[in-house]
C-alpha positions in Angstrom: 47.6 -31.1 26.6 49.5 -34.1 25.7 47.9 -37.5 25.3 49.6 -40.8 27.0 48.2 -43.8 25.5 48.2 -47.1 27.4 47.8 -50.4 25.4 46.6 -52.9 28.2 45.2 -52.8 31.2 46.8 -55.3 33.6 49.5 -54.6 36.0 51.8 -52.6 34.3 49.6 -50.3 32.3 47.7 -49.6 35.5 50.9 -48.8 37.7 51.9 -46.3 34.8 48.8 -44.7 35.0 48.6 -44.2 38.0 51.9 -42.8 38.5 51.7 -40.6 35.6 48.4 -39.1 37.2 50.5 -38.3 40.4 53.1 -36.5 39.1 51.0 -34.6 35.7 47.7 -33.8 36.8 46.7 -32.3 33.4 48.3 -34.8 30.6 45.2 -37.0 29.0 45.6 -40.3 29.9 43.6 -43.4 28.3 43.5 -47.1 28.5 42.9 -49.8 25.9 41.2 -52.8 27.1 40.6 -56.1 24.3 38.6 -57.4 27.8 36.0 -56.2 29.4 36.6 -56.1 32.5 38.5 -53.4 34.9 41.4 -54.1 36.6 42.0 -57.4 37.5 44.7 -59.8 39.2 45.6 -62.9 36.8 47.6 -64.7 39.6 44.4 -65.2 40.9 42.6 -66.8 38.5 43.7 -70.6 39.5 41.9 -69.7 43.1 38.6 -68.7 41.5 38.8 -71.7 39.4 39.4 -73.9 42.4 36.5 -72.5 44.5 38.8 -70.4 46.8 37.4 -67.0 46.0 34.8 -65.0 44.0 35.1 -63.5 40.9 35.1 -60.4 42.7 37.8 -60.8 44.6 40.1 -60.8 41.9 39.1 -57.0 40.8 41.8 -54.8 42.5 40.6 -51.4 40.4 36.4 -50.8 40.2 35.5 -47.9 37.8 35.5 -45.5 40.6 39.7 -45.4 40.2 39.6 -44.2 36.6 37.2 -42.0 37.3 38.9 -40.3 40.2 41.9 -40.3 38.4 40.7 -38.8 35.4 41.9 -42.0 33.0 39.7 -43.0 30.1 39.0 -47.1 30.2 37.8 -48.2 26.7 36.9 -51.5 27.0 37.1 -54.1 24.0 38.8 -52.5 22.4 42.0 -54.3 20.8 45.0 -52.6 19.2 45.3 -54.4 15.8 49.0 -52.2 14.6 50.6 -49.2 15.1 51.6 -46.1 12.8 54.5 -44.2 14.9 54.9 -42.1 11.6 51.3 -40.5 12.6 51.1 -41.3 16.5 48.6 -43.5 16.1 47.1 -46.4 17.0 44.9 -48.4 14.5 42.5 -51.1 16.3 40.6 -53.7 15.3 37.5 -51.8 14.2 40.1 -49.8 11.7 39.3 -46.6 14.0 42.5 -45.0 15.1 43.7 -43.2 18.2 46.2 -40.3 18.3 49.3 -40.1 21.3 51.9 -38.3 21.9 53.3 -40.8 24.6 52.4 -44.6 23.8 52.8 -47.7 26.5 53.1 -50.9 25.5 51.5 -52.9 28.2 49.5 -55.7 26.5 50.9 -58.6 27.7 51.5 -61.8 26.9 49.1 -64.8 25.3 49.2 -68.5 25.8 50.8 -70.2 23.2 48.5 -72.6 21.6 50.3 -76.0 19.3 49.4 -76.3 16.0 47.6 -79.5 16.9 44.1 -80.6 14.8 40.9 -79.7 16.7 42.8 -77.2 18.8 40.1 -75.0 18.3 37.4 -76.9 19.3 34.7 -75.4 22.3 36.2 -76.9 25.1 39.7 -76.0 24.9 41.3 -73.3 26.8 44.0 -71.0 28.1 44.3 -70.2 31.5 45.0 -66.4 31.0 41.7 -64.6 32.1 38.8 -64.7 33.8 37.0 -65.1 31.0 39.0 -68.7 30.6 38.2 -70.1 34.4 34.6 -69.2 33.9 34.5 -70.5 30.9 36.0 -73.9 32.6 33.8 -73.4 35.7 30.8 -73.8 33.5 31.6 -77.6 32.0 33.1 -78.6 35.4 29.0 -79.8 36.2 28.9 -82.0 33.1 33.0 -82.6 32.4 34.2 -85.5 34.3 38.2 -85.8 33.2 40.4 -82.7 32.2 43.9 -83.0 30.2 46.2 -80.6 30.9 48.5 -80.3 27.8 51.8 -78.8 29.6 53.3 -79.3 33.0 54.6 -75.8 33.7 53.1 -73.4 36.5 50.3 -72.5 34.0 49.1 -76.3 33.2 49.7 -77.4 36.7 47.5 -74.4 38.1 44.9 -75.7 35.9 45.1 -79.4 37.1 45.1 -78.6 41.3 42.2 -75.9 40.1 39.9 -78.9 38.5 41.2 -81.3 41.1 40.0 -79.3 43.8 36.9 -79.0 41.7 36.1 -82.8 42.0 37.7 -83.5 38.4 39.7 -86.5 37.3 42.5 -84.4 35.8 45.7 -86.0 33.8 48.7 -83.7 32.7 50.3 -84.6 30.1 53.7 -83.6 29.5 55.7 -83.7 26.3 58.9 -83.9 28.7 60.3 -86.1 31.0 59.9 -83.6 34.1 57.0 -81.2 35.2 58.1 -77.7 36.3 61.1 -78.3 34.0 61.5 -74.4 33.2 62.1 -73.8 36.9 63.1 -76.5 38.9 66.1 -79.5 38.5 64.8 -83.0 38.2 64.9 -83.5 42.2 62.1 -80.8 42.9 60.3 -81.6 40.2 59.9 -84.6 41.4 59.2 -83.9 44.8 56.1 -82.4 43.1 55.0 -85.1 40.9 54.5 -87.6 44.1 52.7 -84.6 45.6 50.5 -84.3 42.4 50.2 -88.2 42.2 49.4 -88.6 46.2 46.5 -85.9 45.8 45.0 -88.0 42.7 46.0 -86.0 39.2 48.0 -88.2 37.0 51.0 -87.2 35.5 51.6 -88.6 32.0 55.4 -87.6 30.9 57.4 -87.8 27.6 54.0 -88.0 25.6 52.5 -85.3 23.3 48.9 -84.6 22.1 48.9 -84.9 18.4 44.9 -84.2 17.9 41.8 -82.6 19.8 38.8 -85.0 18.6 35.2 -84.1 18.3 32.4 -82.6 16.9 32.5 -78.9 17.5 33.1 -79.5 21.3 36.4 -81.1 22.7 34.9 -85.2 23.0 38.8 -86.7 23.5 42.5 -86.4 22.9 44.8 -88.6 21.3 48.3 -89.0 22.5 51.5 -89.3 19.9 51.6 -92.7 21.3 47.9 -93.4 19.5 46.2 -93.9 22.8 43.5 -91.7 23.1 41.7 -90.3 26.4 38.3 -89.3 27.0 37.3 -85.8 27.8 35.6 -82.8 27.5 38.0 -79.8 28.7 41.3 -79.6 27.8 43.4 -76.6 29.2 47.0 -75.6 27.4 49.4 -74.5 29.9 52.4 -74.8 27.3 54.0 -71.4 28.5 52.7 -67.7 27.1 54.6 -65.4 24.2 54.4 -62.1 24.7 51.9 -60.1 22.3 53.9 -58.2 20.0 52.1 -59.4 16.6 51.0 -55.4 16.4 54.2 -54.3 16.3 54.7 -56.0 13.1 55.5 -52.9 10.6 56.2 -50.6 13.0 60.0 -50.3 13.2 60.0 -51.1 16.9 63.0 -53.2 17.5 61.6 -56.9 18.7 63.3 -60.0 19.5 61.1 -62.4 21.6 59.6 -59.1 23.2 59.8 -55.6 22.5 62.8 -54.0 23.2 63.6 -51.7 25.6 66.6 -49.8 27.1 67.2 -48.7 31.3 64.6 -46.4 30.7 61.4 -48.8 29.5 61.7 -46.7 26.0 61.9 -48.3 22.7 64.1 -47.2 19.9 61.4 -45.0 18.9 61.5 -41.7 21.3 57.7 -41.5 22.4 57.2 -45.1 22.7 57.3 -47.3 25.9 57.0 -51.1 27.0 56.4 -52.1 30.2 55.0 -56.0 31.6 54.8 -59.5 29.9 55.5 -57.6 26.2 59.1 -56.2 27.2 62.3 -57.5 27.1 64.7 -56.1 29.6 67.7 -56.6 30.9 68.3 -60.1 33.2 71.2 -59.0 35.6 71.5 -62.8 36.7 71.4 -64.2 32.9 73.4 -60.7 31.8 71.2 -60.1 28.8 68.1 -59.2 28.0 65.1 -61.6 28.3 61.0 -61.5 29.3 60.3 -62.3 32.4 56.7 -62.3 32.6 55.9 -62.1 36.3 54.0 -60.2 37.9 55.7 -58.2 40.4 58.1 -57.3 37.4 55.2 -56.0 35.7 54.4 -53.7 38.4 58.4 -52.4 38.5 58.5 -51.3 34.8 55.3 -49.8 34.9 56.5 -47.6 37.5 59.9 -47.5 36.0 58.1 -46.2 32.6 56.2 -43.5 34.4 58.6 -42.0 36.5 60.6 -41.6 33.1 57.6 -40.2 31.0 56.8 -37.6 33.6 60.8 -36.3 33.6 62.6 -38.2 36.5 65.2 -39.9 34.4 65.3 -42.9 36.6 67.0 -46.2 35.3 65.3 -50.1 35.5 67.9 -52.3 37.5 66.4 -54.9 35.4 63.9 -58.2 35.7 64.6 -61.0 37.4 63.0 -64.5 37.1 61.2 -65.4 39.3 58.8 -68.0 40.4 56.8 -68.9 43.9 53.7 -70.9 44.3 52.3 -73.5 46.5 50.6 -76.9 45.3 48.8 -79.3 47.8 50.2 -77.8 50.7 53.5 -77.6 49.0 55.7 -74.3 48.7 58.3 -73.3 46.3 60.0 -70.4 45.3 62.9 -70.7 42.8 64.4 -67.7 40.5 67.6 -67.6 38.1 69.7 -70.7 36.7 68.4 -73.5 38.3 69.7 -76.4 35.6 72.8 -75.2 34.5 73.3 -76.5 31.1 77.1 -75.7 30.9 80.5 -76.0 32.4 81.9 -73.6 35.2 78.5 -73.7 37.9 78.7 -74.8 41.3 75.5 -76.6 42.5 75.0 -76.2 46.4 72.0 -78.5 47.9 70.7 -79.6 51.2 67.6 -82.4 51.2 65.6 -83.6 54.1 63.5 -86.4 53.0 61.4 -87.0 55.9 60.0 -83.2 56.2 59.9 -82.8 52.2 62.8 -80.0 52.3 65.0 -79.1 49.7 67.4 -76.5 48.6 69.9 -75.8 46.2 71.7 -72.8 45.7 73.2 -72.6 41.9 76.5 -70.4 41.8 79.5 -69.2 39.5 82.8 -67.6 40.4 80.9 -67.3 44.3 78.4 -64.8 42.7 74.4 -66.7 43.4 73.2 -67.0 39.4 69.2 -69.4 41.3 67.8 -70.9 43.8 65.4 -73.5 44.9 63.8 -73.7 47.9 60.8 -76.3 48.4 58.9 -76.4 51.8 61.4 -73.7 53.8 61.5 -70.5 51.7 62.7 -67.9 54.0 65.5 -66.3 53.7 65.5 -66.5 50.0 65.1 -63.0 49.4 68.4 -62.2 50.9 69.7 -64.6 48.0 67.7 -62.7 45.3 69.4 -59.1 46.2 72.5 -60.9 46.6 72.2 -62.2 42.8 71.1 -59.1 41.6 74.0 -56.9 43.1 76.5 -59.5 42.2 77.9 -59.7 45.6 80.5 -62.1 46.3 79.8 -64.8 48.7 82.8 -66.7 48.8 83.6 -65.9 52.5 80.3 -67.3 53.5 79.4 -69.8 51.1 79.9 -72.8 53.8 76.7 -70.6 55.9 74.0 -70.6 52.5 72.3 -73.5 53.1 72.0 -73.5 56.9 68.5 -73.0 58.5 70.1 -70.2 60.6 71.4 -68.2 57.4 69.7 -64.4 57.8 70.6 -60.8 56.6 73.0 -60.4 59.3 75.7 -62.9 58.1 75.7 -60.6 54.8 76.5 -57.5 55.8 80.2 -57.3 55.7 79.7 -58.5 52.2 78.2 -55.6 51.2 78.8 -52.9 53.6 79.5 -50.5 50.3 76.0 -51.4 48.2 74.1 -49.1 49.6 71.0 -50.5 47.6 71.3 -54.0 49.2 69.6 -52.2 52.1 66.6 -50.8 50.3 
């Protein structure tokens, strides 16, 4: 009986799982957890910090899945390296586990600056559940929260605490928030939103030092000003985990490396999720794009392979959609091109708070950005990742009437467009 060995327990490691169970009813099958609790959804977590939902509404696997499909949870229980030499994995505890088949699915963790006080009770991620309780609890007796980072993980935070009653100020070391996936006019768009709804947005400054005694008291700024409070989130991005790895001969570069067929360079060993780098068909190269839906693809993409249907990745996309104050966005791909040879295509209507922008190169869509009117997007997305020309219809992008229909002489011969 062979053993498949899962390292995470998040969207990818659950997908394989449960994939590998439907096509090899007798194979062993067991999940590492460092957490503690079952499955859980992470996109989540900024509603159950804002009051929107319970904590057990972000569970989307009870013990009763494992158990019916014969899969092994250990919980707490944290992979600390790896010996592929003997199949093994060593944790934390220095007890080992034997596989035959090993997934990498452990994810990604917030990357925290090498600031003084950092470390200080009071001072978060915004990665688990165990980080939003842990927030939820000082929200009573916290009155202002900095938010060090304005990127979808530090903004998530701040209209979590807002809606929470908090005086909340970002601070962002750039001139822009959302500068990893929108242009300067979206972003923007979304300061005033942030601004109008009372979180203050406090750009081109740094924190250089978390001050107190034990618990978080007050930040000060590179400038020398300091603030006053007593919870401090970092939402400065997330690296994926791949410190384990170190010693193991599995071929890194910001994640783990993997081919079409989720597999690392060594035979039995598979990533799938926030920890694998995979190809970008928009950026033409490998890259992590920790989202997700993404997450959910390679898991599947790893199973199908591990239980014998050679079946390639097409590859991650990324990808970003979320909704602030009543204000939607979804944007994916280039969206600031930082070089010569792009061709920028934008409609804006100011009085409805409408924008889009359409980022191309020789015709072929490389992003997009759409703020208040997504629809439609999607056709954009498969028309990136096929690589479609859109030259004959590029005057019809932008227009609110543009649909799948106007696409299909395009690509009457890509059978997959119409999956």
């Amino acid at each position: 009986m062979k053993h498949i060995l899962i390292i995470g327990n998040s969207a990818a490691g659950i997908t394989a799982a449960e994939n590998i169970r439907k096509a090899d009813k007798s194979a062993k099958i067991t999940i590492l957890s460092s957490e503690d609790y079952t499955g859980y959804n992470r996109c989540l977590i900024s509603y159950l910090l804002a009051g929107d939902i319970k904590e057990d509404k972000l569970i989307y696997r009870s013990k009763s899945f494992y158990a019916d499909n014969l899969i092994t949870l250990q919980l707490n229980k944290k992979a600390a390296r790896i010996d592929p030499k003997k199949n093994q994995v060593v944790l934390e505890d220095k007890s080992r586990v034997d596989y035959d088949i090993l997934i990498l699915a452990n994810g990604a963790s917030p990357k925290f600056p090498e600031i003084k006080g950092i470390q200080k009770s009071g001072v978060f991620g915004f990665r688990t559940i165990r980080d939003a309780l842990g927030m939820l609890e000082l929200v009573p007796i916290a009155h202002t929260a900095c938010i060090l980072g304005g990127g979808l993980i530090g903004l998530k935070a701040a209209y979590g605490l807002k809606k929470k009653g908090l005086d909340v100020k970002v601070v962002v070391k750039s001139s822009q928030i959302l500068s990893q996936v929108l242009d300067k006019y979206a972003s923007e768009m979304f300061k005033r939103r942030f601004t109008e709804n009372g979180v203050e947005i406090i750009s081109g400054s740094d924190c250089g030092e978390v001050i107190g005694n034990g618990d978080a008291k007050a930040i000060k700024l590179d400038s020398g000003k300091v603030i006053a409070c007593s919870l401090v989130v970092v939402g400065k991005g997330v690296k994926p985990n791949i410190g384990l790895l170190e010693g193991s001969g599995i071929q890194c570069d910001e994640g783990a490396l993997v081919n079409e067929y989720m597999r690392t360079n060594i035979a039995n060993i598979y990533a799938a999720g926030d920890i694998a780098q995979t190809y970008d068909p928009i950026l033409e190269r490998p890259a992590v794009n920790a989202l997700w839906p993404n997450a959910i693809e390679q898991g599947m993409a790893a199973a199908q392979n591990i239980s014998g249907e050679k079946k390639a990745y097409a590859g991650s996309v990324g990808m970003n959609s979320v909704q602030f104050f009543g204000l939607p966005v979804i944007s994916f791909g280039i969206t600031r091109p930082l070089n010569e040879g792009y061709e920028e295509l934008s409609s804006r209507d100011i009085t409805n708070d409408i924008y889009k922008k359409i980022v191309l190169k020789d015709n072929i869509v490389k992003g997009a950005i759409f703020v208040n009117r997504i629809e439609n997007i999607g056709i954009l997305l498969k028309l990136a990742r096929l690589k479609i020309d859109v030259g004959p219809i590029k005057d019809k992008l932008l227009r609110p009437d543009f649909n799948f229909a106007l696409t299909r002489d395009l690509a009457y011969d890509k059978e997959e467009f119409y999956l």
